[in-house]
C-alpha positions, -999 to 999 in steps of 0.1 A, spaced: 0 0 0 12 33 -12 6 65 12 -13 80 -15 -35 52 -5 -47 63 28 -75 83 38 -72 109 59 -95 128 81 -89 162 100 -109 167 126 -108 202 148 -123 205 182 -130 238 206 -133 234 244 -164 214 248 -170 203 212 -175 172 216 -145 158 202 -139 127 221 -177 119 214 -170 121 175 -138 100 177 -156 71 194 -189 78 167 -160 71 144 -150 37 153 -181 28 156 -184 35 125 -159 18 116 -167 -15 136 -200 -18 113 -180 -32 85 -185 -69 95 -148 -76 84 -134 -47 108 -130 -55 143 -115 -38 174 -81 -50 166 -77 -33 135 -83 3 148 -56 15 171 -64 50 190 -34 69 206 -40 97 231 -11 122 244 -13 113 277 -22 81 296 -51 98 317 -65 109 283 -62 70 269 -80 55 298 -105 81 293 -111 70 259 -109 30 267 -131 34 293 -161 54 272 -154 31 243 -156 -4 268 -191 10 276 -200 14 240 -188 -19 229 -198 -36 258 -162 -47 268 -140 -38 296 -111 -11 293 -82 -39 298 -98 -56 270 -90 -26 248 -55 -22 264 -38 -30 235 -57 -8 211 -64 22 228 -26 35 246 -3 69 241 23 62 219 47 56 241 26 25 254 28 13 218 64 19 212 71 -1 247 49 -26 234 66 -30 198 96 -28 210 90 -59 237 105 -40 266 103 -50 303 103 -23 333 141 -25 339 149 -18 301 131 17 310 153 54 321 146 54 359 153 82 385 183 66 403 192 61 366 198 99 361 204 107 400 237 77 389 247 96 361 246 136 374 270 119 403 296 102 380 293 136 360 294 159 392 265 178 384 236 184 403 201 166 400 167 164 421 151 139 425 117 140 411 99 128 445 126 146 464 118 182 482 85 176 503 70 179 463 69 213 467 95 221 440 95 252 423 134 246 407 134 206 399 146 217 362 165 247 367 196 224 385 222 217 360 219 178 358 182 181 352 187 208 325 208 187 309 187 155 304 156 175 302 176 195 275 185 162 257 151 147 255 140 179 241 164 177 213 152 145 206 112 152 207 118 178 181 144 161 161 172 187 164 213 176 167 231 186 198 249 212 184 210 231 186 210 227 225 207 267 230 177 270 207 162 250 241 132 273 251 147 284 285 174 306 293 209 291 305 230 307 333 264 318 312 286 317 342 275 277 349 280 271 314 300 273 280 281 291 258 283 283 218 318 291 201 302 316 178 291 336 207 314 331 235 339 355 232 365 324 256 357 296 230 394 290 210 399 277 176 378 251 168 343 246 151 307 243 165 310 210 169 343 203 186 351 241 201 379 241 230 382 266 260 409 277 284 418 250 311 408 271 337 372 277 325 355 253 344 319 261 329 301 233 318 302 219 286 267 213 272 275 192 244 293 169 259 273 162 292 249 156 270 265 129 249 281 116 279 242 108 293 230 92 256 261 66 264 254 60 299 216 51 286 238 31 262 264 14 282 235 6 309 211 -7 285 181 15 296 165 36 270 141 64 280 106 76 263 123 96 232 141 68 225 118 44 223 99 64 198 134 70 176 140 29 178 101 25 164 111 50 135 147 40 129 131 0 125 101 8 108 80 -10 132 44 -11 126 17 -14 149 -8 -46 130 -39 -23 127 -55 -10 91 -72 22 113 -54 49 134 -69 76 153 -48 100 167 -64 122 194 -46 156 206 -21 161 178 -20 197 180 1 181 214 24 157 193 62 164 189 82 161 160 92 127 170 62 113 173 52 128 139 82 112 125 61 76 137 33 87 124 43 93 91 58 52 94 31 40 99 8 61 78 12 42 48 7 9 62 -31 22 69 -65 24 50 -75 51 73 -65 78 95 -81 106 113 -57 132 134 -81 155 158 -71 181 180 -69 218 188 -45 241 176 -55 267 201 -50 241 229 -15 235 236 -2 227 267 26 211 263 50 231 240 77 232 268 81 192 261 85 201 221 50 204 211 41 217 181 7 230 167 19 235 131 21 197 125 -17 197 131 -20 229 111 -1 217 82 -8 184 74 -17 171 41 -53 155 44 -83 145 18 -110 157 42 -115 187 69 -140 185 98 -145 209 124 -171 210 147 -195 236 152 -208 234 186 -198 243 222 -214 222 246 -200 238 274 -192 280 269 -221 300 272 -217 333 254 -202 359 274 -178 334 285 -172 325 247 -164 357 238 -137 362 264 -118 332 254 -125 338 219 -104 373 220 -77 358 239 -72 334 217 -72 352 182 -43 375 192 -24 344 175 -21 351 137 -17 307 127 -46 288 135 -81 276 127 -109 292 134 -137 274 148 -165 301 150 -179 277 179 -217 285 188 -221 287 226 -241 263 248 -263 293 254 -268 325 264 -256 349 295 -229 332 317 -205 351 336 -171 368 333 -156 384 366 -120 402 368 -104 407 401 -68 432 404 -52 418 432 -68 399 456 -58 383 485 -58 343 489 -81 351 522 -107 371 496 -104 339 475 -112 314 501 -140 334 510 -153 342 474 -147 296 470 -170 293 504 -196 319 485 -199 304 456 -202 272 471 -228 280 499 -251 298 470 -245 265 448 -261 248 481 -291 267 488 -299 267 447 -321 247 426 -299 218 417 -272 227 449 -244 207 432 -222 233 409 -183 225 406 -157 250 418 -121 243 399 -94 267 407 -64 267 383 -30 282 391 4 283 368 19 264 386 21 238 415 37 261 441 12 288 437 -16 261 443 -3 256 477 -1 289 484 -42 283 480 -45 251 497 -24 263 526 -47 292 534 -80 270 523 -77 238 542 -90 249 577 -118 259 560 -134 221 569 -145 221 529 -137 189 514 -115 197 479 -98 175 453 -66 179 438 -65 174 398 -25 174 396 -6 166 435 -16 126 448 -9 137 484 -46 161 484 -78 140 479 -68 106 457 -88 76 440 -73 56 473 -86 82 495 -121 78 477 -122 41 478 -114 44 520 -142 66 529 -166 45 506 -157 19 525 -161 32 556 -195 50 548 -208 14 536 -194 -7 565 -212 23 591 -246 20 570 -242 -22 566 -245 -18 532 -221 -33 505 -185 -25 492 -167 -32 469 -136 -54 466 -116 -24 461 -128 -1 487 -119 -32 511 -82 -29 498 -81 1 504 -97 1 537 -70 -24 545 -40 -7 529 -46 24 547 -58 10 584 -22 -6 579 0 -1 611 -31 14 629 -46 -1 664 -66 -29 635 -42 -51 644 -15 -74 623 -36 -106 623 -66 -91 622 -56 -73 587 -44 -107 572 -80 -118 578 -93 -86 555 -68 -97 526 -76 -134 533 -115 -126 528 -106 -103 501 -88 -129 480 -117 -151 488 -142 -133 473 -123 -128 441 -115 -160 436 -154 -171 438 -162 -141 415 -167 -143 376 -151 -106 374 -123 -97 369 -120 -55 381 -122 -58 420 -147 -26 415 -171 -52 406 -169 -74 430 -189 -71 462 -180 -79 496 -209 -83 526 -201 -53 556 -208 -81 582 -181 -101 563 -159 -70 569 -164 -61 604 -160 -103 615 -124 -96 606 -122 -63 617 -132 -62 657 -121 -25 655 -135 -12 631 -136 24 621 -169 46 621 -168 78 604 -156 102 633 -122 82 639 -119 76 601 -90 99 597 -75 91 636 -66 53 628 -57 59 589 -22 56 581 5 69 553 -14 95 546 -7 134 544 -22 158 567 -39 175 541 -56 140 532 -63 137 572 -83 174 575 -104 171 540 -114 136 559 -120 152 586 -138 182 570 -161 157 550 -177 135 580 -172 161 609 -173 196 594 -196 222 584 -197 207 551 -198 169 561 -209 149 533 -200 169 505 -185 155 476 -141 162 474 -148 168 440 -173 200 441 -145 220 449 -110 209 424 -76 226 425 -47 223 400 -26 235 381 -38 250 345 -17 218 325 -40 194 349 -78 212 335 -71 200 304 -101 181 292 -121 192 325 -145 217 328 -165 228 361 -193 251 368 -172 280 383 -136 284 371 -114 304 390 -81 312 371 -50 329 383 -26 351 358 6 349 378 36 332 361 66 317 373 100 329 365 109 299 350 82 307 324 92 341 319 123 333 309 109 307 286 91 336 271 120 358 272 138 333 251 111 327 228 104 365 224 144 370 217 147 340 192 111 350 168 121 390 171 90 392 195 87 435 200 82 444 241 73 477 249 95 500 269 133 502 266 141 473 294 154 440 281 126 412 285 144 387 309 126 365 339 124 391 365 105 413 339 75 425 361 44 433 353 50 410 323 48 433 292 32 401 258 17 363 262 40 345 236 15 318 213 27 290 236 15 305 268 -13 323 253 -27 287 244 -24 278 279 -41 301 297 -64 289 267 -70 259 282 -78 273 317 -103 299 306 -120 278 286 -133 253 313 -159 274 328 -198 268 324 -211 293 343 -187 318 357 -151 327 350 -132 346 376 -97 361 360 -74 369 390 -44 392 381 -18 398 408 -28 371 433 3 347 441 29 370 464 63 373 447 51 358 415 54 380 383 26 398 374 1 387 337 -19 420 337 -51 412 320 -54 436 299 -23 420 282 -44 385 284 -69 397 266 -55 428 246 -22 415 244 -10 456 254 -5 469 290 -34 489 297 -44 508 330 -81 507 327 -95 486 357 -107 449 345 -141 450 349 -142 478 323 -116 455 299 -143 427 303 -172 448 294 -154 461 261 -151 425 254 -186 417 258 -189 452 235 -168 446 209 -173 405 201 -210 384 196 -204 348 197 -229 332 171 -259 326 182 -268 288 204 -280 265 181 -317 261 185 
């Protein structure tokens, strides 16, 4: 089969188009041919949350279960691991790159290092430098392009290229040489020096996996691809795509150009944008933005000159658009416990709060000041907040206290996290031992199927838990995990779901939406100078006569990259969307004027928001 051979469809989705929906209606579509079945359509996803989001919906349609579509429905990553035959130990670990930064003498932190409140993990040398190679590799560059890496490099840690380092001596880009007493370090060569401790050790990471699948012209045994996200795919992965592309009868790439969040990995929209295809689709209809919300995110977003337009028709009418100029965390917390008290004593009483920050740090700065609240939250990005485990322990402990069932897996839980407490050693055998029991009688295989009897639980668990000592005999768990326990079966708010009220960061939304969205402006340095960088490298104009660099504050343009992301964020609200400008203490300022009019501007917000609302009419709901 030729590549001129192959069919294939573009499809564009806006926030809340439906897009996932259509990809599924697609292989269903394809599954009515009767000599097409599930194991000739392969679905990739950018992320693995994203892929077990899409096995999950398309089990349910096929009437299946998700590990049955395991093989068919993975990132590409899975799929490479997969062709490839790899085991666990042939995989890049972190005491594979802690090793290496020691034999090299540079420094490296750990990723579960620092009491995961990092705000430097890739701004230490050793981490630049691996995170610098991967980078080279996900968009197909040669070392010699390591400073065209989209953050800025300290020039007295390290050499800076021959051409522009006025200490390089003869040599050429390639091989330059400096004085022996220069003791910056060499780029170049760490980085070459950790592609042959990979080598030497065996171990290959995620970018090479994807260059072996290339370099072999391996081919995943499937006649239909669907790729979903590829305005998030690198030039890597594009690289497998176009291998495998002529191999196939069909293939349909969807995305959004407008909603990249990962450009800082090597992303790039363009391959979405540029694609050869026989047929466009692009879908018409927002399901979640109402209008006045549309609008706003509709002129943040077409300050970028490349992309496709979608002309998106709202959900429906009205919604809300607030601005605030720097507020306090304490005027958040109390405009979170408003919003959520009016939710309460409202028709329906169950709208979602989501709160979205830049970054990780400046969530905490949140949490820290909102967790004595007694309001039970969720965290969409950090697993020591509200988890799936967490979930599964108070189920169980809500069923056990009404002597109503469980499942199997909220008794695991129940017995993984009453570990070490006054339950007792044998008694906690026992749980396991009737746990094991009761899957071994079942037909099913996913434990959340399989119940278990709460008088068969509390026989082998004399000391049981009721919902007031819950979070007294739980163990290895966090103390914020401990007080939204507490908060949910003791506090003013007992009972209310941990997932009214979600907080992340703006990377973590993605593919989320909630009733009231809530998003910070603030940046981090480290994304400033990414911007910088960025600005200094496309010619990118800055007003005023100040150089652009990462203490740059308030921060003057919104490159494309970051412009997409706050994309993302703003474009999760139903209801309500609250812009916050100067929030996070000590973080550099986004003014959102510059958000939204891409110019520094004094006029207060509110007024920018009602010019908005002035000067753009989404189209009108569809009837």
């Amino acid at each position: 089969m030729t590549e001129s051979d192959v069919h294939v469809t573009r499809l564009f989705g806006g926030p809340g188009s439906g897009k996932t929906t259509a990809l599924l209606d697609r292989v269903e579509e394809l599954l009515e041919d009767p000599d097409v079945t599930v194991r000739d359509v392969l679905v990739v996803s950018y992320t693995r949350a994203a892929a077990a989001e899409i096995r999950e919906r398309l089990a349910e349609r096929l009437g299946t279960t998700p590990r049955a579509l395991q093989g068919n429905v993975s990132t590409m990553h899975a799929k490479a691991y997969e062709l490839l035959d790899l085991s666990r130990g042939d995989v890049v670990g972190e005491s594979d790159k802690e090793e290496f930064c020691e034999e090299y003498g540079v420094e490296y932190e750990d990723e579960k290092s620092g009491a995961g409140r990092r705000t430097a993990r890739s701004t230490t040398l050793g981490n630049k430098v691996i995170a610098t190679s991967q980078w080279l590799q996900r968009t197909d560059r040669e070392v010699a392009d390591w400073y065209d890496v989209p953050f800025q490099w300290d020039v007295e840690d390290v050499r800076l290229p021959p051409e522009i380092d006025p200490n390089a001596q003869e040599g050429n880009k390639y091989t330059p040489t400096w004085p022996s007493d220069d003791d910056r370090l060499d780029v170049p060569e760490a980085i070459r020096a950790w592609r042959n401790y990979k080598g030497e050790n065996e171990v290959v990471g995620f970018a090479d996996m994807l260059e072996r699948v290339a370099q072999r012209s391996l081919q995943p045994n499937v006649d239909y691809l669907i790729i979903d996200e590829f305005q998030d795919i690198t030039t890597l992965q594009s690289k497998v795509y176009e291998e495998w592309k002529p191999h196939l009868e069909k293939a349909l790439i969807a995305g959004d150009d407008d909603q990249v969040v990962y450009a800082w990995q090597g992303a790039d929209p363009d391959l979405l944008l540029d694609e050869d295809v026989d047929e466009d689709v692009v879908l018409p209809n927002s399901y979640r933005l109402p209008s006045r919300v549309l609008n706003v995110v509709n002129k943040e977003i077409r300050h970028i000159d490349k992309r496709q337009e979608k002309d998106l028709r709202p959900r429906k009418e009205g919604g809300r658009v607030e601005a605030a100029e720097s507020p306090s965390m304490l005027e958040l917390v109390r405009n979170v416990r408003h919003t959520v008290e009016q939710e309460d004593r409202s028709e329906d009483g169950d709208g979602t709060v989501m709160l979205l920050f830049r970054a990780r740090y400046q969530m905490f700065d949140f949490v820290d000041e909102f967790i004595d609240e007694g309001m039970p939250f969720s965290s969409l990005t950090d697993q020591r907040l509200w988890t799936d485990r967490l979930t599964d322990y108070v189920r169980a402990i809500e069923a056990v206290d009404a002597g109503e069932r469980l499942t199997a897996l909220q008794a695991r839980r129940l017995a993984d996290i009453l570990q070490e407490s006054a339950f007792g050693s044998s008694e906690r055998d026992d749980l396991y031992d009737l746990i094991d029991e009761v899957e071994e009688q079942s037909a099913k295989d996913d434990l959340a199927e399989i119940p278990v009897a709460p008088d068969a639980v509390e026989d082998v668990v004399p000391f049981m838990p009721g919902p007031r000592s819950a979070g007294d005999m739980a163990r290895k768990i966090t103390s914020f995990q401990r007080k939204s326990m507490k908060a949910y079966f003791e506090g003013d708010y007992r009972g209310m779901e941990p997932d009214r009220v979600r907080v992340g960061t703006i990377h973590s939304a993605k593919g989320r939406e909630a009733d009231h969205v809530f998003v910070a402006t603030d940046l981090t340095e480290k994304v400033v100078e990414q911007m910088a960088a960025q600005a200094e490298q496309e010619g990118i104009e800055t007003p005023g006569d100040e150089e652009f660099t990462k203490t740059t504050d308030p921060v003057p343009v919104l490159t494309d990259n970051e412009r997409r992301v706050f994309y993302v964020g703003m474009s999760r609200a139903r209801e309500r969307l609250v812009l916050m400008e100067n929030l996070v203490t000590g973080a550099p300022t986004l003014p959102i004027s510059v958000v939204l009019f891409n110019e520094l501007r004094e006029d207060p917000p509110a007024e920018l928001i009602d010019e908005v609302q002035e000067s753009l009419e989404a189209p009108e709901p569809e009837p």
